[in-house]
N, C-alpha and C positions, 0 to 999 in steps of 0.2 A: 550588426547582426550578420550570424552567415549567411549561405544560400544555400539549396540545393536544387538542381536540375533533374526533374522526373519527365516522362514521356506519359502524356496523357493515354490511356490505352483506347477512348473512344475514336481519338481527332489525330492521334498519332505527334501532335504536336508540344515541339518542349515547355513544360512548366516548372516556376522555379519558384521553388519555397522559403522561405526565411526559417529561419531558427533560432529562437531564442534564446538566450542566458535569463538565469532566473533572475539575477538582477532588474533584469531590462520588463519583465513578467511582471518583477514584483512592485516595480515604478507603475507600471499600467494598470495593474491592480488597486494602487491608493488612488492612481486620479479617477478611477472611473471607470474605465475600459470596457470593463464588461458588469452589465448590469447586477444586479442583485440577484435574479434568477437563475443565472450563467451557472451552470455546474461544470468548470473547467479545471483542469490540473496541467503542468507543466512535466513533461517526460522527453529527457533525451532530445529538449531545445523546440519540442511541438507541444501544441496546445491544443489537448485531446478534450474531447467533451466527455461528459459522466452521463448515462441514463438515469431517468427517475428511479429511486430506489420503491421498490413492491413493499409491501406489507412485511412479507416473508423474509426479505431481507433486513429492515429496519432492524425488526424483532429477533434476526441473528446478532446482528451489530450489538444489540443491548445483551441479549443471554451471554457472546463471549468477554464481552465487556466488566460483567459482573461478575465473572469466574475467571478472570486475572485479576482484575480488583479484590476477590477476597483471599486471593493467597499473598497477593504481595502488596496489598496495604501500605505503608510507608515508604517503603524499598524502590519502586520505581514510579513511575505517574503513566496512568494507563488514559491517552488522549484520543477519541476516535472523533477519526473524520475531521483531523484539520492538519493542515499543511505541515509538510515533514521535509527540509533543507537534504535532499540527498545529495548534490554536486553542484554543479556552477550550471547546468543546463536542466535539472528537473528539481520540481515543489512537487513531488503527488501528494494525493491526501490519502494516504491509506486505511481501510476502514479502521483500523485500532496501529497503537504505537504504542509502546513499551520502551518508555525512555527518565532516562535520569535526572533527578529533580524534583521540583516543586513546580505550581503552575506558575507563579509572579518568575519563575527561570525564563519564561518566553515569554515579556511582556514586550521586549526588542526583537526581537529574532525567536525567527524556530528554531525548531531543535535541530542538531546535525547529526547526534547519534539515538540509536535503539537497539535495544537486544532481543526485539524483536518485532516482526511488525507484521501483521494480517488483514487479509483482503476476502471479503465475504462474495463468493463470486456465481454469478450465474449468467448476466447479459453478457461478463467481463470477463469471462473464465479464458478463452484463448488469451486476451490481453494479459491477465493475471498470469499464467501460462509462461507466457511471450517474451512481451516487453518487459513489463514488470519485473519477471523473479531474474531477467537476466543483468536490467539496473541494480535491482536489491542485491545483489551476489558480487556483481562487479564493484559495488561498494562496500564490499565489506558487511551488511549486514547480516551476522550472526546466525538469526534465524527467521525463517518465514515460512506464516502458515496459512495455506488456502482453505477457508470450509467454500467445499464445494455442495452447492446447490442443489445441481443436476443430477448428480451420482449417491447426495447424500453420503460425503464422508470428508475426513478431513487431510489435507494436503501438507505433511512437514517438510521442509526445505531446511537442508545445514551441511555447515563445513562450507562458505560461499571459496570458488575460484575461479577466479575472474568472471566470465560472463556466465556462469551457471553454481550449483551446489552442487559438492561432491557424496553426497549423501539424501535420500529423499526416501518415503515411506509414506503408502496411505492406511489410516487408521478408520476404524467406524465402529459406530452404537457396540458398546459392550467391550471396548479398549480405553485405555486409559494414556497419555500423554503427559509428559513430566516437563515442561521448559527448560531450556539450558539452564537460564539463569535461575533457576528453583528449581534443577531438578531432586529435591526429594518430597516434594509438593505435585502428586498425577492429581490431572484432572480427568472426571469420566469425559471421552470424546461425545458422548450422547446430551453434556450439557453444552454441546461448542453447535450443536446440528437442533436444525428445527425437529418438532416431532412430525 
């Protein structure tokens, strides 16, 4: 495992962090590690904790869920909330994935690609922000979309180069959003947002 050396900011004193490969994660993961309860993901070799998801959020998770499901039905496999292979040092779980195949495709392994992946954000929204869309872009992934919460409206990410997208636009209630991979299939952004 690597390390890294930070400086505690109360005690002034050096602390030093391990960093994981997902490998090394996802061993920890089959024996036990972390309990059943543990809402953890792997990002960038740390193991960041999830907050309990609110009401308001579940209930986004399933509306955008259902409105990539009915456009693209066969064509991709739309998995939310479970572990998504982006590198050798992060699993996140993003709340939805857009990826290719069938579900017995991941009965060994996750998945390593998507064309698109979304993160329903309000506790998370800096992280989603942050760390997140600068993993997702540094790898290649195609497109990424934030409904945000807070502002009520929804976040597209595209064109990823290197650690950002070259391209971003916020959409809201009364616009409509085409997916890369479908776009001549718009979705109203008003079914992607709570009411």
């Amino acid at each position: 495992m690597n390390t890294e050396t930070l400086i505690d900011p109360e005690t002034s004193t050096p602390l030093e962090l391990m960093r994981w490969t997902r490998e090394q994660f996802e061993e920890a993961v089959v024996k036990g590690a972390f309990d059943d309860n543990s809402r953890v993901e792997l990002l960038d070799g740390y193991i960041l904790t999830m907050p309990v998801q609110s009401p308001r959020h579940a209930t986004t998770v399933d509306q955008v869920r259902d409105a990539l499901a009915a456009i693209f039905r066969d064509q991709f496999l739309v998995r939310a909330q479970f572990p998504f292979a982006l590198d050798d040092s992060s699993l996140p779980e993003p709340d939805l994935a857009l990826v290719p195949g069938q579900r017995r495709d991941y009965l060994t392994a996750h998945p390593t690609r998507a064309v698109l992946l979304v993160e329903v954000s309000d506790a998370t929204l800096a992280k989603d922000r942050g760390r997140k869309l600068r993993a997702y872009a540094r790898n290649g992934v195609p497109e990424y979309w934030i409904v945000n919460l807070q502002e009520t409206q929804l976040e597209v990410y595209r064109d990823p180069q290197g650690g950002t997208y070259g391209s971003s636009v916020v959409l809201r209630a009364g616009q409509t959003v085409a997916p890369l991979a479908k776009p001549d299939a718009p979705i109203a952004v008003a079914d992607l947002l709570p009411p």
